[in-house]
C-alpha positions in Angstrom: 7.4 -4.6 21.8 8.3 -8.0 20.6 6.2 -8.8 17.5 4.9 -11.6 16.2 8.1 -12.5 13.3 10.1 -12.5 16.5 8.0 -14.5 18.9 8.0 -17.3 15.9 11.6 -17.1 15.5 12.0 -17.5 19.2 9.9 -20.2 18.9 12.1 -22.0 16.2 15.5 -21.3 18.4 14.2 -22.5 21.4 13.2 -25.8 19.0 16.7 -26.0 17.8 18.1 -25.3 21.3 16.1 -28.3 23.0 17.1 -30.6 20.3 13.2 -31.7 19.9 12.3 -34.3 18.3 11.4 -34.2 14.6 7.4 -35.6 14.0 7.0 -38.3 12.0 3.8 -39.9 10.2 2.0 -41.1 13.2 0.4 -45.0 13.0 -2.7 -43.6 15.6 -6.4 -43.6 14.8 -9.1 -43.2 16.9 -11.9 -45.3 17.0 -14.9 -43.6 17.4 -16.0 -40.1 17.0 -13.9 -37.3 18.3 -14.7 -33.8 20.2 -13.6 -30.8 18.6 -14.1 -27.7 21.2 -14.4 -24.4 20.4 -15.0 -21.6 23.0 -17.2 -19.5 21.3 -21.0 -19.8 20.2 -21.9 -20.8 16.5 -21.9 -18.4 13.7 -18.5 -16.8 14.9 -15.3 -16.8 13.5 -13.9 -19.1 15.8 -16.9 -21.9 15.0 -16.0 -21.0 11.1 -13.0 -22.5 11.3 -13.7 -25.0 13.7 -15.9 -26.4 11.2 -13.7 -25.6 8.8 -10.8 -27.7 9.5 -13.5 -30.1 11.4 -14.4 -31.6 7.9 -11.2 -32.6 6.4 -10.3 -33.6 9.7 -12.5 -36.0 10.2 -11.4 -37.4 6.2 -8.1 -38.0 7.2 -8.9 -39.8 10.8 -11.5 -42.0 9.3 -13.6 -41.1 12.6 -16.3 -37.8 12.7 -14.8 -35.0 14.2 -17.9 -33.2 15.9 -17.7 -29.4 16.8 -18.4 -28.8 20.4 -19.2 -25.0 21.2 -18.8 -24.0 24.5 -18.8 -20.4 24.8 -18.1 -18.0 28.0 -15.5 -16.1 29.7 -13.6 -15.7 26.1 -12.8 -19.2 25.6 -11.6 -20.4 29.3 -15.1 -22.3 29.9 -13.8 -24.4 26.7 -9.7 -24.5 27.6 -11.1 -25.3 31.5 -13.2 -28.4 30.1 -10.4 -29.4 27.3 -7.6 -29.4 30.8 -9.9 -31.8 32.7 -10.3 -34.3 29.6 -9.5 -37.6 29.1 -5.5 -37.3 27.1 -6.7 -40.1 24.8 -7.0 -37.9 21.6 -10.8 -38.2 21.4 -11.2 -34.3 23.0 -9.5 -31.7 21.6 -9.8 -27.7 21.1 -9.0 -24.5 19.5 -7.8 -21.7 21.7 -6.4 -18.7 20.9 -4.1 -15.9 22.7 -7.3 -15.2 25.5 -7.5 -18.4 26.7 -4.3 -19.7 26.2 -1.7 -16.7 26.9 -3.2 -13.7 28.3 -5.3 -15.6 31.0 -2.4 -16.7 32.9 -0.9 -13.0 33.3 -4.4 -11.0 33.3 -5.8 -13.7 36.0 -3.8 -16.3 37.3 -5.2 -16.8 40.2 -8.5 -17.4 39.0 -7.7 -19.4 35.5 -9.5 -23.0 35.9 -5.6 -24.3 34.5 -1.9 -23.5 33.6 -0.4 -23.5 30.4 0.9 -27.2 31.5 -2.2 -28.0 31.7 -1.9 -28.7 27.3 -0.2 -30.2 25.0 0.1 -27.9 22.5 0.0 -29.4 18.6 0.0 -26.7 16.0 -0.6 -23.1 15.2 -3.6 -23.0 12.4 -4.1 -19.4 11.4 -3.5 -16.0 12.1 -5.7 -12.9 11.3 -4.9 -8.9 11.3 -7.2 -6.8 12.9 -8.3 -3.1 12.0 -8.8 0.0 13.7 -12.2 1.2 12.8 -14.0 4.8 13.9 -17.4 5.9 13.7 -18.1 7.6 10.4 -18.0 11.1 12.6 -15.0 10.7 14.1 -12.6 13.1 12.3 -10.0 11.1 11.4 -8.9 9.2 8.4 -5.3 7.7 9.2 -3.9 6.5 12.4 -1.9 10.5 13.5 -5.6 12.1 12.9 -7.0 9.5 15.2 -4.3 10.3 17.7 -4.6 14.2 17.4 -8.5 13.1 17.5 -7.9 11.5 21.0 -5.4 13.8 22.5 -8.5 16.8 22.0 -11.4 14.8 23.5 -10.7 13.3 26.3 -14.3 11.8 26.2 -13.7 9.7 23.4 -13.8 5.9 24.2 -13.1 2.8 22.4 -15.2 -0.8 22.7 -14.1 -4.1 23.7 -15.9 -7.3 23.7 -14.6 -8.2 27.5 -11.6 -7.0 29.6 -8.6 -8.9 28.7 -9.1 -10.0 25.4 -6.8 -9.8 22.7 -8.3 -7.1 20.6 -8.7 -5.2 23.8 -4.9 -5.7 24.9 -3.7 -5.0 21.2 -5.7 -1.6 21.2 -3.7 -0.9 24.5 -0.6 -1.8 22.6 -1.2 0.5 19.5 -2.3 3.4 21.9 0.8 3.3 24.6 2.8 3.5 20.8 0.5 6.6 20.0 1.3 8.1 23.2 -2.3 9.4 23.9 -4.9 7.2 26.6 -8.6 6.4 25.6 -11.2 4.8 28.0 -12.4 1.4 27.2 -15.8 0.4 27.5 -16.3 -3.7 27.9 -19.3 -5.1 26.5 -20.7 -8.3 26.5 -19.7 -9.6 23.2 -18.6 -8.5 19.6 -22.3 -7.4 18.0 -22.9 -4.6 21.0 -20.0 -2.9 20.6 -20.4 -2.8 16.9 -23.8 -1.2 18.0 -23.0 1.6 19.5 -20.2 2.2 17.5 -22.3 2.6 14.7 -24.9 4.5 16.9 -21.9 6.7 17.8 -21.7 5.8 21.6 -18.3 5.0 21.3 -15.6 6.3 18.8 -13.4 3.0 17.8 -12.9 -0.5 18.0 -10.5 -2.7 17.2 -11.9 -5.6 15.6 -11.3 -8.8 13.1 -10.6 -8.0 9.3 -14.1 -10.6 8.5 -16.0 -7.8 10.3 -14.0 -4.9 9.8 -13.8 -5.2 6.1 -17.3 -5.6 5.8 -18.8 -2.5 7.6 -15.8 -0.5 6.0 -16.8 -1.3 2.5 -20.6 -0.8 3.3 -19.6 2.6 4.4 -20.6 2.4 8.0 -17.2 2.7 9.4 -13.5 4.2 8.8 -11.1 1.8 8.9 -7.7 3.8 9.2 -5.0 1.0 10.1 -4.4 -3.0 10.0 -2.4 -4.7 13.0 -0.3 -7.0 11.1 3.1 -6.3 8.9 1.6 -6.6 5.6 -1.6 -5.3 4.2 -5.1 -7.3 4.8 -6.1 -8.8 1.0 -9.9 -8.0 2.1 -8.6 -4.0 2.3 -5.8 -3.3 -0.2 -5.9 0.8 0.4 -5.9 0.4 4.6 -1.9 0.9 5.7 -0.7 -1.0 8.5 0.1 0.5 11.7 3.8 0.4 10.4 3.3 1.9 7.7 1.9 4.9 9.5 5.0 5.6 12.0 4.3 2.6 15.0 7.5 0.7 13.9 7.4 -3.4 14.1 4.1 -3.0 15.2 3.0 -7.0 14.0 0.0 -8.0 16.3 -2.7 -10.6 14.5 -4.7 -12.7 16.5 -4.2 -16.7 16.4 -5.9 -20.0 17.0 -4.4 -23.2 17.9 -4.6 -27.1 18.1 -4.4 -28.1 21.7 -4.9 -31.6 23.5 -5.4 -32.2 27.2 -1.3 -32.7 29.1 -0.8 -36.4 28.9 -1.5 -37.3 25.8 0.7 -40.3 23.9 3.3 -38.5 21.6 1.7 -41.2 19.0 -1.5 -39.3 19.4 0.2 -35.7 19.0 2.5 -36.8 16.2 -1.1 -37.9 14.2 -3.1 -34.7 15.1 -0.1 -32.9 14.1 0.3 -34.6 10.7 -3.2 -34.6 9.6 -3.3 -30.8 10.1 -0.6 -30.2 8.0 -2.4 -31.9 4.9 -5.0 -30.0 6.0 -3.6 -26.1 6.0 -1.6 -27.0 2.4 -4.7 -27.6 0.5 -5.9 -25.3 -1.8 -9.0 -26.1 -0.7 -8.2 -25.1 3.2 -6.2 -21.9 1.9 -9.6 -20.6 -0.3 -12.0 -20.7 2.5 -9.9 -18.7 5.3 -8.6 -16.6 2.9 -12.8 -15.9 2.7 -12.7 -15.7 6.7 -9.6 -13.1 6.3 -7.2 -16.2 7.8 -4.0 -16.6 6.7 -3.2 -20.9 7.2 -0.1 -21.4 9.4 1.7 -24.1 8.5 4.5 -26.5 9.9 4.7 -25.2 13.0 5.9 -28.0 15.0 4.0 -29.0 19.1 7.5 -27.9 20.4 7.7 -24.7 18.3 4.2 -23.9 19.7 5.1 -24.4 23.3 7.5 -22.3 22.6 5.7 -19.6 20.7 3.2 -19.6 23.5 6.2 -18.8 25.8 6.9 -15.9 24.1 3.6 -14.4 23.6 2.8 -14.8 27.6 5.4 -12.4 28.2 4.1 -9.9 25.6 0.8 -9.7 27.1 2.6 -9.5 30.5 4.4 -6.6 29.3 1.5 -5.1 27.8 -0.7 -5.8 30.6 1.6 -4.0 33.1 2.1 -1.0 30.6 -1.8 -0.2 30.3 -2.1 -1.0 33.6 -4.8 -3.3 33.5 -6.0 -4.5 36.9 -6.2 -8.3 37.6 -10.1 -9.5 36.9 
């Protein structure tokens, strides 16, 4: 498995290797409002930070910024919409790994774009997610869960659609685990949190904002974090790694993308102004509050090549769950 301290590092060689150009303070500024897309409904985590970043955005352009949702098909109706835009810099969106990366290697023939079909400006945040179990399930660290599975072969897990990230990361930690588990796909996020808490299904892999919440409520177990280090919202859970799935580092991400075609002027500014944005204190509080962690100065060619990477881990994944092609 190629984790994610790799893919970034990949991501900076292949910078280095290109000889990209450096991005400079960009002279650009749009002239009337701008259309920030986001490919979930309102209320989610994806809106949060849409609206998040939306605000000091729109400071630093001198131009609104206003928050689009287009929700469906786990962000593609969004990426679809933002690959058919005008590249003038007044549309832009946030995708993330199931729209941008696992799309083109779950369903390429069907994907409304290619990955050429953006110009990719810079990462914004990562987030860990957490194994979490049904308070029934009799298991409280990631080799009870697997000793758990490996005895009932009726156990299933919940996704919020085929494909996904949190769905293709479960796969990932499982194929580690050595044990198989059914996947039930629901319709969204709240469903499967349903009947996991009505005990219709026996795990979930899901965001740390969520995860953390139910856990400290005391509806849930959560027995294991996805990422390197520890989640700040749940000190006592281990990672993965720590509980014997070695370089097992799989967060989810969302990105700044612009339609292929845009002016390097336009990129350079977009670029820029996020990076003011994701060094304030004031950015760094409120996702530390959605369980983000801000990443900064990753450069459009760095990205490009980050999303390289991170196609070929979901292919790989992909082909070792055996996922069939939606």
């Amino acid at each position: 498995m190629i984790h994610r301290r790799t893919l970034i590092a990949l991501a900076a060689s292949a910078t280095l290797l290109a000889a990209a150009p450096t991005h400079a303070q960009s002279d650009w500024k749009p002239v009337r409002p701008v259309k920030l897309l986001v490919g979930f409904a309102p209320g989610g985590s994806a809106d949060t930070l849409a609206r998040l970043v939306a605000e000091p955005l729109s400071q630093k352009l001198g131009q609104p910024v206003v928050v689009d949702n287009v929700p469906g098909a786990g962000g593609n109706i969004m990426a679809g919409r933002l690959a058919t835009s005008a590249a003038d810099g007044y549309t832009l969106g946030i995708g993330a790994a199931g729209s941008m990366a696992i799309t083109f290697e779950l369903n390429p023939k069907a994907a409304p774009y290619k990955p050429e079909s953006f110009t990719p400006v810079t990462m914004l945040a990562t987030q860990p997610n957490v194994v979490i179990v049904n308070m029934s399930v009799p298991a409280n660290n990631i080799g009870e869960l697997k000793d758990y599975i490996a005895r009932t072969p009726s156990a299933s897990y919940g996704i919020a659609g085929i494909g996904i990230s949190n769905h293709l990361i479960a796969e990932a930690m499982l194929a580690r685990m050595g044990v198989k588990m059914a996947a039930v796909p629901y319709k969204g996020a709240a469903p499967v949190i349903t009947d996991l808490l009505g005990g219709h299904i026996a795990m979930t892999m899901d965001n740390i904002t969520t995860a953390a919440q139910l856990a400290k409520e005391g509806k849930v177990k959560a027995l294991g974090v996805t990422t390197a280090k520890r989640a700040p919202q749940l000190p006592d859970v281990p990672t993965l790694q720590e509980q014997g799935l070695a370089g097992f580092d799989m967060p989810t991400w969302q990105g700044l993308f612009l339609p292929a075609g845009t002016p390097a002027p336009v990129v350079a500014a977009y670029y820029a102004a996020m990076q003011d944005i994701l060094k304030s204190a004031s950015t760094r509080e409120k996702m530390a509050h959605l369980g983000s962690q801000p990443v900064v100065g990753m450069k459009p060619e760095q990205f490009t090549a980050y999303l390289e990477a991170d196609r070929k881990q979901w292919a790989a994944t992909i082909k070792a769950a055996r996922i069939e092609p939606q």
